[in-house]
ZAMI-847512 format. One record per residue: residue in three letters; x, y, z of N, C-alpha, C in turn. Coordinates in steps of 0.05 Angstrom, whole numbers, padded with zeros to 5 digits, always signed. Atoms other than C-alpha are relative to their C-alpha. Layout:
BEGIN
ALAXYZXYZXYZ;...
***
This chain:
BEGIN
UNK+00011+00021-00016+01335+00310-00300-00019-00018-00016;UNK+00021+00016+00013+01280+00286-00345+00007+00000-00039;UNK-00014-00001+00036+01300+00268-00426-00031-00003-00014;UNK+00017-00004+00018+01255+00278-00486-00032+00010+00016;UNK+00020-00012-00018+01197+00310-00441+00002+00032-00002;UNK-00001-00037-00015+01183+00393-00427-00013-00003+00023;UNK+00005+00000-00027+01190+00410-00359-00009+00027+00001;UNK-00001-00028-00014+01157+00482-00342-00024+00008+00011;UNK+00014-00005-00016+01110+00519-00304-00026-00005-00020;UNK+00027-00002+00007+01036+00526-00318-00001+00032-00007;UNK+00009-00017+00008+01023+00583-00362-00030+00027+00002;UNK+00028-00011-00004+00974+00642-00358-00024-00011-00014;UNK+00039+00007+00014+00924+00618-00416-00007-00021+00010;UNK+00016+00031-00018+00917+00555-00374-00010-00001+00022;UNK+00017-00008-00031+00889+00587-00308-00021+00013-00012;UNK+00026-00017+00004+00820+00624-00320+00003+00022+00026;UNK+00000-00013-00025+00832+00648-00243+00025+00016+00008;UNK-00020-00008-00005+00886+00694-00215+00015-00022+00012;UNK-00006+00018+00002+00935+00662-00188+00034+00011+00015;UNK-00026-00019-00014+01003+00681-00135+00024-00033+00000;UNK-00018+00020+00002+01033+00607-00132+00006-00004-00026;UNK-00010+00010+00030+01067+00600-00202+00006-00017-00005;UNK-00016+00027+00006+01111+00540-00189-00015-00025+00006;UNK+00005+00016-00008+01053+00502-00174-00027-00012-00020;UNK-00010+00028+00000+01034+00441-00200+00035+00002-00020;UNK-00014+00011+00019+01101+00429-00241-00014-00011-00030;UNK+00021+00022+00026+01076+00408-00315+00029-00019-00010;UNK-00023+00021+00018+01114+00348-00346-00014-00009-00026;UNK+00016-00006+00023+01089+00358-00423+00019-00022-00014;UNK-00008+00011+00020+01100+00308-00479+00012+00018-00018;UNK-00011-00018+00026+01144+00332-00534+00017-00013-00018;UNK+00002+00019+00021+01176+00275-00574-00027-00015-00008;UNK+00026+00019+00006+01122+00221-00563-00019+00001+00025;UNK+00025-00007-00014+01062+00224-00528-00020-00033-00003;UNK+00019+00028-00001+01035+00152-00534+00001-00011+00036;UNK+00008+00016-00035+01011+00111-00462+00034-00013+00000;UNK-00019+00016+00004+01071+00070-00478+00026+00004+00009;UNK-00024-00030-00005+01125+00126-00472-00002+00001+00022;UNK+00000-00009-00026+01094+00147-00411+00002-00015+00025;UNK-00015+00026-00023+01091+00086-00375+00024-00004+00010;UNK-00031+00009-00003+01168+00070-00384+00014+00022+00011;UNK-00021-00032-00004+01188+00147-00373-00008+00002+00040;UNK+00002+00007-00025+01144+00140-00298+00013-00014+00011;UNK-00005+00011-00022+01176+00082-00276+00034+00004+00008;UNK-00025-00005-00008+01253+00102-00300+00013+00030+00010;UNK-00011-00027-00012+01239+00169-00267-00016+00003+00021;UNK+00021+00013-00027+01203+00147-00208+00007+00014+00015;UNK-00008-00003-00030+01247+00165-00154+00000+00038-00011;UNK-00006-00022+00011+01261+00244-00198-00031+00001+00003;UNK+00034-00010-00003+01181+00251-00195-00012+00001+00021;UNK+00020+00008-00036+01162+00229-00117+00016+00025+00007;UNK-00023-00018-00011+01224+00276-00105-00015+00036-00012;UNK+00004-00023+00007+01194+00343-00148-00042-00006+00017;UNK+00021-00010-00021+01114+00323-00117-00001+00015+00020;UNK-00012-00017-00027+01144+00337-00054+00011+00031+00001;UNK-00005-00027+00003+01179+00393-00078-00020+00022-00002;UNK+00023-00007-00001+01128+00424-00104-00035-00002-00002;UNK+00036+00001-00019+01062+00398-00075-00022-00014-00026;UNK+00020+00011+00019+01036+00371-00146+00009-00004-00027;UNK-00005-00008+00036+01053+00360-00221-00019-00015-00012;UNK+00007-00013+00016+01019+00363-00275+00011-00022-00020;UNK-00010+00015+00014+01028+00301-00328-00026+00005-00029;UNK+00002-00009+00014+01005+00335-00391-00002-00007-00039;UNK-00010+00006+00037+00991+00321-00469+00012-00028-00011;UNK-00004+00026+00008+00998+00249-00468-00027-00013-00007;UNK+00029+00013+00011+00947+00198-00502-00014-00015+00023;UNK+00021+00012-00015+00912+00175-00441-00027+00004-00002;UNK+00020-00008+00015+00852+00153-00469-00028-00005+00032;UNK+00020+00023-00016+00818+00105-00407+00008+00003+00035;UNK-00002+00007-00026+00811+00093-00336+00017-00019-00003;UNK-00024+00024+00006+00849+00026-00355+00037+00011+00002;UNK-00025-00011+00005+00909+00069-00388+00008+00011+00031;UNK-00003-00012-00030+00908+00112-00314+00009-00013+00015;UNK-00014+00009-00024+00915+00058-00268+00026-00009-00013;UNK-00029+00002+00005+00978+00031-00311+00013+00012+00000;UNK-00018-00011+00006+01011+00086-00317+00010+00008+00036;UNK-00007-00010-00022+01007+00106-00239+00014-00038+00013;UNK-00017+00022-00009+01029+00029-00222+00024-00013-00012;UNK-00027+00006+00016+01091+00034-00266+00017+00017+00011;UNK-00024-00007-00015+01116+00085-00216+00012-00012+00024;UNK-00009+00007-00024+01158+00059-00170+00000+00011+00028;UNK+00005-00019-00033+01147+00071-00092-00027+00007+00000;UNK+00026-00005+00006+01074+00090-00112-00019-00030+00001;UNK+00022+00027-00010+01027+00033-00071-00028+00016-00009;UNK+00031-00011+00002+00953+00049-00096-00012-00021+00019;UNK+00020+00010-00011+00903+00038-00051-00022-00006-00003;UNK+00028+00016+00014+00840-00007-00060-00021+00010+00031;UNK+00021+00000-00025+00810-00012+00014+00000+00025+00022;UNK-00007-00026-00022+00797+00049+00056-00027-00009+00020;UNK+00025+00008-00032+00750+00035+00133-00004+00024-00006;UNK+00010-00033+00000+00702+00083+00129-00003+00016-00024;UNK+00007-00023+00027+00697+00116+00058-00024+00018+00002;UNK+00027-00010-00002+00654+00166+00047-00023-00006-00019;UNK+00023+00012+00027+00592+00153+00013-00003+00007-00024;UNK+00004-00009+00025+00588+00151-00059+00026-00002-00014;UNK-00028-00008+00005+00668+00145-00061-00001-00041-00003;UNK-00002+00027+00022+00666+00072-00103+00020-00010-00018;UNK-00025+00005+00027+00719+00038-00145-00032+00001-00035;UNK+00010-00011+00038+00708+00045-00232-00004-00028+00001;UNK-00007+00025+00014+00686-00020-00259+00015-00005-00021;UNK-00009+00014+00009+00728-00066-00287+00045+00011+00007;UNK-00031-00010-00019+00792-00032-00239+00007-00007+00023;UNK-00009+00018-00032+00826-00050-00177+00007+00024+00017;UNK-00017-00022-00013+00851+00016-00157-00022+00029-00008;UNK+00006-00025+00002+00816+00073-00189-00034+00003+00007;UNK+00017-00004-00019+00759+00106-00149-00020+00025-00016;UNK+00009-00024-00005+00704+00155-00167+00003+00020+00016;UNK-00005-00018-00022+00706+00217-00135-00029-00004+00012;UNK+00027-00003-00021+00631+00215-00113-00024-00005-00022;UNK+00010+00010+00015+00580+00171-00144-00034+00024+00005;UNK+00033-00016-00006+00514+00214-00106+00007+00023-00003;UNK+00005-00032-00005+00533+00283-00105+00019+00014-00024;UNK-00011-00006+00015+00559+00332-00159+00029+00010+00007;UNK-00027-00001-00011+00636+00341-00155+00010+00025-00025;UNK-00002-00010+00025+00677+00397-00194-00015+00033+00008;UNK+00016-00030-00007+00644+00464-00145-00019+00010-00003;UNK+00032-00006-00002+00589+00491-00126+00014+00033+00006;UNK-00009-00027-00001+00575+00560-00115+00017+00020+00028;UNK-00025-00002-00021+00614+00565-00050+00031-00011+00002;UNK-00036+00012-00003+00684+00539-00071+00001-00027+00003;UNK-00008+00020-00005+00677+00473-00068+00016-00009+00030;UNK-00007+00003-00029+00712+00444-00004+00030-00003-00001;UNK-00023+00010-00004+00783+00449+00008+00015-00008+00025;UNK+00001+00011-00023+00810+00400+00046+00033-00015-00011;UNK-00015+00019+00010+00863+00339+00048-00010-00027+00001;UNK+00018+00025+00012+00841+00276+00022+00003-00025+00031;UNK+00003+00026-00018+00815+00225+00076+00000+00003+00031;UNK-00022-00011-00011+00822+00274+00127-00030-00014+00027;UNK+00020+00009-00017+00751+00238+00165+00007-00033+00003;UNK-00007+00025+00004+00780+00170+00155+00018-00006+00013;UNK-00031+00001-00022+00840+00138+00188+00018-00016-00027;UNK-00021-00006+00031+00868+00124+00118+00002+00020-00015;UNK-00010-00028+00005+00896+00176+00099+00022-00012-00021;UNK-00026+00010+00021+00944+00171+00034+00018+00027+00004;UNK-00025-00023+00011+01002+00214+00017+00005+00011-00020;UNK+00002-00018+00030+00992+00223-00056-00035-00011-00009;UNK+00027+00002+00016+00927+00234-00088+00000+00004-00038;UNK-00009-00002+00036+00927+00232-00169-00034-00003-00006;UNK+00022-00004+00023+00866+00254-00221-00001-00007-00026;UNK-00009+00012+00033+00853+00230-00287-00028+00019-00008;UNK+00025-00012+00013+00806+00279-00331-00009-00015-00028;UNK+00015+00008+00013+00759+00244-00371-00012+00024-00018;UNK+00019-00010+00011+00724+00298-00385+00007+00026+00010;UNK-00002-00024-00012+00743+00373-00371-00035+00017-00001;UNK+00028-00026-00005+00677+00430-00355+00007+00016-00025;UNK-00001-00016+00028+00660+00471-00419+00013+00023+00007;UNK-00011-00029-00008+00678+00534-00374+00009-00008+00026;UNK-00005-00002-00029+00714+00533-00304+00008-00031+00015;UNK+00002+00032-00010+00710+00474-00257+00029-00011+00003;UNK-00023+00007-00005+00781+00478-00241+00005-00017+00024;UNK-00012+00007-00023+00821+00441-00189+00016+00019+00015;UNK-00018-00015-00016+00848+00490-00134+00019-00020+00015;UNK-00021+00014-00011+00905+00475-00103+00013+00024+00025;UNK-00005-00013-00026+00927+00506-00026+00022-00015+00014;UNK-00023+00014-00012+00999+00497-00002+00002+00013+00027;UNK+00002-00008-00031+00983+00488+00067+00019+00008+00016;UNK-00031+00001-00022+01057+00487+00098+00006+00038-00007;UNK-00012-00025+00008+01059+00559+00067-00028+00029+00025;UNK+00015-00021-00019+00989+00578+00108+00001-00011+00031;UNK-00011+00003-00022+01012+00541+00164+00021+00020+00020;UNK-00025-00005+00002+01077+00577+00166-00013+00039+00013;UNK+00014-00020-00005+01023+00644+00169-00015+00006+00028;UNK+00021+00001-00022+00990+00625+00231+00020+00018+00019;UNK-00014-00012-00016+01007+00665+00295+00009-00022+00016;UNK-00010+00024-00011+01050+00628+00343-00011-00013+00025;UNK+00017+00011-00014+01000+00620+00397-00018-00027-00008;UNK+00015+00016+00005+00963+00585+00358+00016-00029-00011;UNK-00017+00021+00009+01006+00537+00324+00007-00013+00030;UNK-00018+00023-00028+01035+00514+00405-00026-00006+00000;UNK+00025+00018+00006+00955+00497+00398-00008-00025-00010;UNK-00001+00023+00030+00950+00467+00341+00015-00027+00010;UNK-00025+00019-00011+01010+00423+00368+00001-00009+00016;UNK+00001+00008-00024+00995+00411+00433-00019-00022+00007;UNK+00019+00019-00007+00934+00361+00425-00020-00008-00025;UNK+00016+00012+00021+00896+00321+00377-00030+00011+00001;UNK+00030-00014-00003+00826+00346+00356-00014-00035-00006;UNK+00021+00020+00004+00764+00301+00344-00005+00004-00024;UNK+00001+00003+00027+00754+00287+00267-00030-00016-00001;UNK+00024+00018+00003+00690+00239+00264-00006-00018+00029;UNK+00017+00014-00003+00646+00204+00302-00017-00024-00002;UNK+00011+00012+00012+00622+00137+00279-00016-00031+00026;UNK+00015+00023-00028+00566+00089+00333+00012-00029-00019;UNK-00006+00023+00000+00597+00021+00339-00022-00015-00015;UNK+00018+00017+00013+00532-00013+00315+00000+00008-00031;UNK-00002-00002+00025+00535+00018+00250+00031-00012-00024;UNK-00031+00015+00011+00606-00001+00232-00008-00033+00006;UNK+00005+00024+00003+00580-00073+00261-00023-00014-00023;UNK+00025+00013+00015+00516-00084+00210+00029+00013-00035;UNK-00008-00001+00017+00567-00048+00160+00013-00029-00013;UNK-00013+00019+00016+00614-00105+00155-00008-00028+00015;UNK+00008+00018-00012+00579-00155+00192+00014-00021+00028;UNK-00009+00018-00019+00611-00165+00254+00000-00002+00023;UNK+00012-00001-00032+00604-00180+00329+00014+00018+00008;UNK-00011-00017-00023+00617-00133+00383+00030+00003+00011;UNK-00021+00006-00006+00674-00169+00408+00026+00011-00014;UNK-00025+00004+00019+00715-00176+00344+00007+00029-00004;UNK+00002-00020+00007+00698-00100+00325+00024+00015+00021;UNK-00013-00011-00031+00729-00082+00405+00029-00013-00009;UNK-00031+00020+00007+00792-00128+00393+00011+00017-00025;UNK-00014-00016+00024+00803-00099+00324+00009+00038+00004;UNK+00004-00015-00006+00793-00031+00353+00030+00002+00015;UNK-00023-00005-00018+00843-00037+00411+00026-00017-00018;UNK-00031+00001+00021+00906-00074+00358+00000+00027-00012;UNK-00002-00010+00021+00896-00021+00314+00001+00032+00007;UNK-00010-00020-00010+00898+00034+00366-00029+00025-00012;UNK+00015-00020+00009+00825+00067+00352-00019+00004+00028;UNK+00011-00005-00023+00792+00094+00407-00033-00008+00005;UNK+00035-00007-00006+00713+00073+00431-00004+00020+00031;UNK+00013-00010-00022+00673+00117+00473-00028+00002-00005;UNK+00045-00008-00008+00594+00135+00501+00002+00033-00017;UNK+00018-00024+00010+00560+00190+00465-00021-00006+00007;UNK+00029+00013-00007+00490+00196+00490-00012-00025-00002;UNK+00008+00025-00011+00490+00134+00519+00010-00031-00025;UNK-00001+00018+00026+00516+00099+00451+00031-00007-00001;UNK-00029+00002+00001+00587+00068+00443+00014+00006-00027;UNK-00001-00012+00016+00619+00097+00389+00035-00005-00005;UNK-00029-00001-00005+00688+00100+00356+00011+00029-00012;UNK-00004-00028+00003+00716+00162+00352+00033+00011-00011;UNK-00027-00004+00019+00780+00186+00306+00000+00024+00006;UNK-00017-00025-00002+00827+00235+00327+00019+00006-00014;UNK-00015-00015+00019+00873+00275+00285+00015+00011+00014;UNK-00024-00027-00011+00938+00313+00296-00003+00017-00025;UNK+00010-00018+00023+00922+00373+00259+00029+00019-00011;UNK-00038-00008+00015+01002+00390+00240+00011-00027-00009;UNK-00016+00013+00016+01039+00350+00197+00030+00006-00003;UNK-00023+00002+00013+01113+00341+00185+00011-00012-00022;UNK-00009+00014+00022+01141+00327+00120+00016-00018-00001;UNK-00020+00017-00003+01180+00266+00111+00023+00004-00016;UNK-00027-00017+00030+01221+00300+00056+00005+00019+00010;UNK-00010-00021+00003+01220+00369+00059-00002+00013+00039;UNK+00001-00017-00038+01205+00382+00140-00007+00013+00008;UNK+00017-00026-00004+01163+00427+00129-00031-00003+00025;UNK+00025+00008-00026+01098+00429+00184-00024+00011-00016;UNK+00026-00012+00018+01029+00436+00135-00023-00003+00022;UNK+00021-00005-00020+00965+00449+00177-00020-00022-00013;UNK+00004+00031+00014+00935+00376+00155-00040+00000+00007;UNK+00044+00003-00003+00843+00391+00166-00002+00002-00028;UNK+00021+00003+00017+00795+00385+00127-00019+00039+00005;UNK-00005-00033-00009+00805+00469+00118-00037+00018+00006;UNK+00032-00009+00013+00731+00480+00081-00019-00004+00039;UNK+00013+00009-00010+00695+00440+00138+00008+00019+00033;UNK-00014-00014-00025+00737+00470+00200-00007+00028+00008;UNK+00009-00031+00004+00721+00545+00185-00026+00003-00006;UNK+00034+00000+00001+00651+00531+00175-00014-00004+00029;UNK+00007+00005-00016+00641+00511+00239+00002+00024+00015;UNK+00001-00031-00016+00648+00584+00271-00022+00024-00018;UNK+00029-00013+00017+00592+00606+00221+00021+00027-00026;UNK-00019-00022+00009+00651+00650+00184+00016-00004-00019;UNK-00008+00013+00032+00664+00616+00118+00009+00021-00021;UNK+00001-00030+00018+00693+00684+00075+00007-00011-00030;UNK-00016-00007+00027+00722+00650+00013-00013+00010-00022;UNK+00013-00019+00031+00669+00674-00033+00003+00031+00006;UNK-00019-00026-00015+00701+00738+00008+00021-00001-00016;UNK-00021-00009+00006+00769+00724-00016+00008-00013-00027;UNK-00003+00007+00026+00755+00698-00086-00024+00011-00013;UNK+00018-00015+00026+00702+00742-00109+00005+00020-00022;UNK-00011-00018+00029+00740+00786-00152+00008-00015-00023;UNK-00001+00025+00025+00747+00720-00191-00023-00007-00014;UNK+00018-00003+00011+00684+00711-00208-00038+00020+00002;UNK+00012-00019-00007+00647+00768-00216-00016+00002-00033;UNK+00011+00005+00020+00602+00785-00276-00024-00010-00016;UNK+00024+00011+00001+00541+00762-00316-00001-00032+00005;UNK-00006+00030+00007+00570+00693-00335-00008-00015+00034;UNK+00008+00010-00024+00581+00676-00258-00022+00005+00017;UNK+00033-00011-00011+00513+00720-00236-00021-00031-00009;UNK+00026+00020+00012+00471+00669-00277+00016-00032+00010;UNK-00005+00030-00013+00516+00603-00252-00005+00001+00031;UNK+00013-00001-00030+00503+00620-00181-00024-00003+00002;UNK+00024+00011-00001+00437+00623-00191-00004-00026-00009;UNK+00002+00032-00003+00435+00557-00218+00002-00017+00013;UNK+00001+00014-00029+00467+00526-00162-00015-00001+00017;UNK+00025+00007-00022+00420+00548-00112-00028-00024-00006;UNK+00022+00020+00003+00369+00512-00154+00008-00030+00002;UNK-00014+00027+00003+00412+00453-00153+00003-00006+00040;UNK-00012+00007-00035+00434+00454-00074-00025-00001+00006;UNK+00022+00006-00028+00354+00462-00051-00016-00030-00017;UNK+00011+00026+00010+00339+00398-00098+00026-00025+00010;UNK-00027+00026-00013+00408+00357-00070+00019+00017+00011;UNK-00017-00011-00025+00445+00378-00004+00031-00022-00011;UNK-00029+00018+00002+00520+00349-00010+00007-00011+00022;UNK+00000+00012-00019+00540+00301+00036+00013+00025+00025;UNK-00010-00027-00009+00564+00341+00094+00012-00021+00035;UNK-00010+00017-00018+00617+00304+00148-00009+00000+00029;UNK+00010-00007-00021+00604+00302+00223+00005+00028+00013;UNK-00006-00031-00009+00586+00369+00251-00007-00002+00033;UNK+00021+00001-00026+00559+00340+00324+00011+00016+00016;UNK-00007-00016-00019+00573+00383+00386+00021-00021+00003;UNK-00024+00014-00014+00647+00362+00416-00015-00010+00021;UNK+00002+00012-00027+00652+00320+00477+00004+00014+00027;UNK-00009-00019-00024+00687+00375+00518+00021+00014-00021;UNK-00016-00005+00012+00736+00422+00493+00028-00016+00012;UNK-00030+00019-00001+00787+00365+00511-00003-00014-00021;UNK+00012+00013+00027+00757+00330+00452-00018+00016-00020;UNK+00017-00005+00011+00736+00384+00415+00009+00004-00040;UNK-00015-00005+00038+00750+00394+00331+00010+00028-00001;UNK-00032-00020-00001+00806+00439+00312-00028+00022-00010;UNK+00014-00031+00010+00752+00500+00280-00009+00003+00029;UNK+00012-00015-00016+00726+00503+00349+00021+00020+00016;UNK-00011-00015-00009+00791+00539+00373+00008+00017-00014;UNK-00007-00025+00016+00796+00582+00315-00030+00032+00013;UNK+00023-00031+00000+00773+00660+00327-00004+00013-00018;UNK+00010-00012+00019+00742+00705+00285+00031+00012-00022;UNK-00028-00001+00014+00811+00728+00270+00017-00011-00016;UNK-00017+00032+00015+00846+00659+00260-00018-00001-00024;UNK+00000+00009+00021+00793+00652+00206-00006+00022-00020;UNK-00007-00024+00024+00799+00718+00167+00030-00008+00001;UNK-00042+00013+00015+00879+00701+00166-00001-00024-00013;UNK-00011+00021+00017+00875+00631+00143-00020+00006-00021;UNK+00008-00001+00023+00824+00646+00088+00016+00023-00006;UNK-00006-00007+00010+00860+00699+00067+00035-00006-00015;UNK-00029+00010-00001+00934+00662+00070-00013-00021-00021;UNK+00005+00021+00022+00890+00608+00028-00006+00005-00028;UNK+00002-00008+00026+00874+00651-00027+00027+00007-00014;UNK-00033-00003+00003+00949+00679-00019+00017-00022-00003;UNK-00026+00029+00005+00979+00607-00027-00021-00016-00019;UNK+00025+00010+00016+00922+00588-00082+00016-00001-00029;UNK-00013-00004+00025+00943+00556-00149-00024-00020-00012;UNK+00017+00014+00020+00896+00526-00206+00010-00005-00028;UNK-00008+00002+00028+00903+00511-00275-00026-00012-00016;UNK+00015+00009+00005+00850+00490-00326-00005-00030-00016;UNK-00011+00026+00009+00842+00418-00340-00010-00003-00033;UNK+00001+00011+00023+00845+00385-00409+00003-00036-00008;UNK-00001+00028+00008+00826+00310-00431+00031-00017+00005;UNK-00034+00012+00007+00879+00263-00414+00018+00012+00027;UNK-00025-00007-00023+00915+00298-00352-00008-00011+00020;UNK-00011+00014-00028+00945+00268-00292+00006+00024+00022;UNK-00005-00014-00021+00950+00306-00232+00010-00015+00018;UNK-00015+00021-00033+00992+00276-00175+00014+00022+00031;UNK+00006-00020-00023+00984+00313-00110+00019-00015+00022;UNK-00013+00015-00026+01023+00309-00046-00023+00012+00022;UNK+00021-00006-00010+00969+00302-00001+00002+00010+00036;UNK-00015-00011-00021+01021+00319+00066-00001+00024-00001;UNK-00016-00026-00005+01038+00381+00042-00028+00023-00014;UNK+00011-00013+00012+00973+00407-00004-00032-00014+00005;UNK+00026+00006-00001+00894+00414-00002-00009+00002-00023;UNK+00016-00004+00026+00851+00414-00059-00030+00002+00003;UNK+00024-00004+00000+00782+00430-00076-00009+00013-00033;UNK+00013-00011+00022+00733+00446-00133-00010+00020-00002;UNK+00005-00026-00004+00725+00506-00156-00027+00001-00024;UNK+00036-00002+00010+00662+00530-00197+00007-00002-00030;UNK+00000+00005+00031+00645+00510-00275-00023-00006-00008;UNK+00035+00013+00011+00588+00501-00324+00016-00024-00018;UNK+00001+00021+00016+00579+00435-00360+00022-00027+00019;UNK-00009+00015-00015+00594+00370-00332+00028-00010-00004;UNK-00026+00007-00005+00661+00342-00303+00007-00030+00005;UNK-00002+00033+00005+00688+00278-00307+00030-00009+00017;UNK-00026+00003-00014+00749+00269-00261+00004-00038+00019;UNK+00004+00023-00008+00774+00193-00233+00022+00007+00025;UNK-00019-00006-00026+00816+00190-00166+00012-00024-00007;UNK-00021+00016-00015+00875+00143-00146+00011+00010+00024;UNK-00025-00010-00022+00901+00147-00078+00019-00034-00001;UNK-00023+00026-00004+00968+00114-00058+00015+00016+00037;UNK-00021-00013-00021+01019+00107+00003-00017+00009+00024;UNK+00008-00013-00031+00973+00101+00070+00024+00012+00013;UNK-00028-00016-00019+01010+00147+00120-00009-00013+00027;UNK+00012+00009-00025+01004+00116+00191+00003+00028+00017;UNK+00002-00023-00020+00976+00181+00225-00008-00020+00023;UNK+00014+00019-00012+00957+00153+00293-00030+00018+00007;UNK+00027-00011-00002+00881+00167+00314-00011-00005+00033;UNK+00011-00010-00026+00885+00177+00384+00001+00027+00017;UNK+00001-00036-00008+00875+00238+00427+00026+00004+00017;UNK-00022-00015-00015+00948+00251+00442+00022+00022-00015;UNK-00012-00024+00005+01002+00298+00407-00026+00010-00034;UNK+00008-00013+00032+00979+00350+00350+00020+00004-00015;UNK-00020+00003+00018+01040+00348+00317+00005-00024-00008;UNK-00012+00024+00004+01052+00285+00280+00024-00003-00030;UNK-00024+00008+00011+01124+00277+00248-00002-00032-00024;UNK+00010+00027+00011+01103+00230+00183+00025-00020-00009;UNK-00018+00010+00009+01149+00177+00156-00005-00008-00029;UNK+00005-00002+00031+01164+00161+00084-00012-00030-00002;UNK+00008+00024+00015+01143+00089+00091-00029-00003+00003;UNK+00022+00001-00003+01079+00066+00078-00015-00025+00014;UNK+00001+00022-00016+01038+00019+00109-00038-00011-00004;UNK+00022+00005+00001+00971-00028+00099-00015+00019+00011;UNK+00026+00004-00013+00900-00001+00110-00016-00005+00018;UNK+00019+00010-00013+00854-00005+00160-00025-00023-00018;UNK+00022+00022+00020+00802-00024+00107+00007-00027-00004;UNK-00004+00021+00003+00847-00073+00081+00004-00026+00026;UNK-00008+00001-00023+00866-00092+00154-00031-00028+00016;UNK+00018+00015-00002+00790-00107+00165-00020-00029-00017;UNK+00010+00010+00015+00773-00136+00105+00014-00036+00013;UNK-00020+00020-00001+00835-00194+00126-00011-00011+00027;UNK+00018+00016-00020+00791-00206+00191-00025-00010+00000;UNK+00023+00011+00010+00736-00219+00165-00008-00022-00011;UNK-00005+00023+00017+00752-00270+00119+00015-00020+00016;UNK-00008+00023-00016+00790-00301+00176-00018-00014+00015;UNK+00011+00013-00017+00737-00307+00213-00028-00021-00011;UNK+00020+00019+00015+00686-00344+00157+00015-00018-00008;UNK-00010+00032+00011+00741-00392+00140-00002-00021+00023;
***
């Protein structure tokens, strides 16, 4: 399928962590030439053979080529074909900034340290508080961690697939509540009246309501996914955040035989000193509205969340990064999160390919399609400017 390239898995000396998913990311390794130049032309005349193995398997792995720059990164991901990068996302989270002197490529988080803390970092799917939501997410390492500081990777369609089937006609049956955000703050954000905010609101199919007495817009989620490829049904939260909310968070439970020892004894302690000098942002946790509106962790039981952390360690794949690699995630079908490392990390984001989930409170199953489609962000940005000309 692919010429002058090596196609194969991710080897043991390149995980630090155990490790039960093997086939996952895919690596696509230089092995004639390795210049930006190469790689460019090899993405775009194997475009459709690369969106096709993401999907397959949930991530690959672009390996041992000279990507020196953020610059080099965004060309090489806008030389694949079918691959829209996204600039404008409504709602980012804070600290989540484009690179200067780019159009496309994004810090991961300008205020808070990224790259794991001593709880696992957060695994989630990218955007999953937002109503842009992409379909592929891609990394560029600048800078790998002296020790650790991997990217995990969790193929949700596989801990989906684990759940009991009560729960899943759950899961399926009704949209949860994802965020929270009071109307007046989204109006001083981008400066705009009431009216226009309401109008843009109802085109665009986003729901307002009262919270203590406050009008608010409120984003709902279908917390199942269908693949537009493979058809598979991935359990689509924000996993980290969901399971915390029942006070019953185990993964330093079901990844402590990973780091065990003096090395990780003395980095834990560091963290603490680091978490009581800077808390990490931390998404909306407010009480639901009713459990007709309430967020998907509040119907998990003690049970549901000893099975899915332990189905997430059982469908858990990492690898250790090195200067120069590309990671390109399918963000349908896989979660990611940072796992723990000493010495700092340097990682750049691209997302591409909004998915139009819709964000009202009706099915939990949403069947995605392969096309993609503008932004809200961008969506607002294009009213805005209509309305100062």
């Amino acid at each position: 399928m692919y010429n002058d390239v090596t196609v194969r898995k991710v080897s043991k000396h390149e995980r630090n962590i155990s490790f039960v998913q093997e086939n996952t990311p895919l690596v696509i390794e230089a092995s004639i030439r390795s210049d930006a130049a190469f790689l460019e032309k090899f993405l775009s005349s194997h475009s459709n053979e690369l969106l096709s193995d993401i999907a397959t398997y949930g991530a690959v792995l672009l390996r041992g080529f000279k990507i020196d720059t953020v610059a080099d990164f965004e060309r090489q991901l806008r030389s694949i074909s079918g691959f829209r990068c996204i600039k404008h996302i409504a709602l980012a989270e804070p600290g989540r900034t484009l690179v200067d002197g780019t159009e496309f490529v994004f810090h991961t988080n300008t205020l808070i340290k990224t790259g794991g803390t001593r709880t696992f970092g957060g695994f989630h799917v990218e955007n999953y508080h937002s109503p842009d939501v992409p379909r592929y997410v891609s990394f560029f390492c600048l800078k790998a961690s002296t020790f650790g500081g991997e990217t995990g990777l969790i193929d949700m369609t596989k801990v989906y697939s684990d759940l009991p089937a009560g729960l899943k006609r759950e899961l399926e049956s009704r949209a949860f509540i994802t965020t929270s955000v009071p109307i007046s703050a989204v109006m001083e954000r981008f400066q705009m009246s009431e009216a226009n905010l309401r109008r843009f609101c109802e085109n665009v199919g986003l729901p307002i309501g009262e919270r203590h007495g406050e009008l608010s817009i409120r984003f709902f989620k279908p917390s199942v996914i269908e693949h537009p490829t493979t058809h598979e049904r991935a359990l689509a939260i924000d996993i980290s955040n969901e399971l915390a909310r029942k006070g019953n968070f185990g993964r330093s439970r079901v990844f402590k035989a990973d780091y065990t020892g003096l090395v990780w004894s003395l980095y834990r302690r560091s963290w603490r000193r680091i978490e009581r000098q800077t808390k990490p942002t931390i998404t909306s946790t407010e009480q639901p509205y009713s459990m007709d509106n309430a967020f998907v962790g509040e119907i998990f039981s003690e049970a549901d969340c000893n099975l899915i952390e332990e189905s997430m360690r059982r469908h858990f794949s990492v690898f250790s990064w090195k200067r120069g690699d590309i990671l390109l995630i399918d963000n349908l079908k896989m979660a990611h999160g940072g796992m723990p490392g000493f010495g700092s990390r340097n990682l750049k984001l691209i997302m591409a390919n909004r998915v139009h989930i819709p964000c009202t409170d009706t099915s939990g199953l949403y069947c995605a399609s392969e096309n993609s489609v503008e932004t809200l962000g961008a969506e607002i940005l294009k009213l805005l400017n209509k309305s100062q000309a």
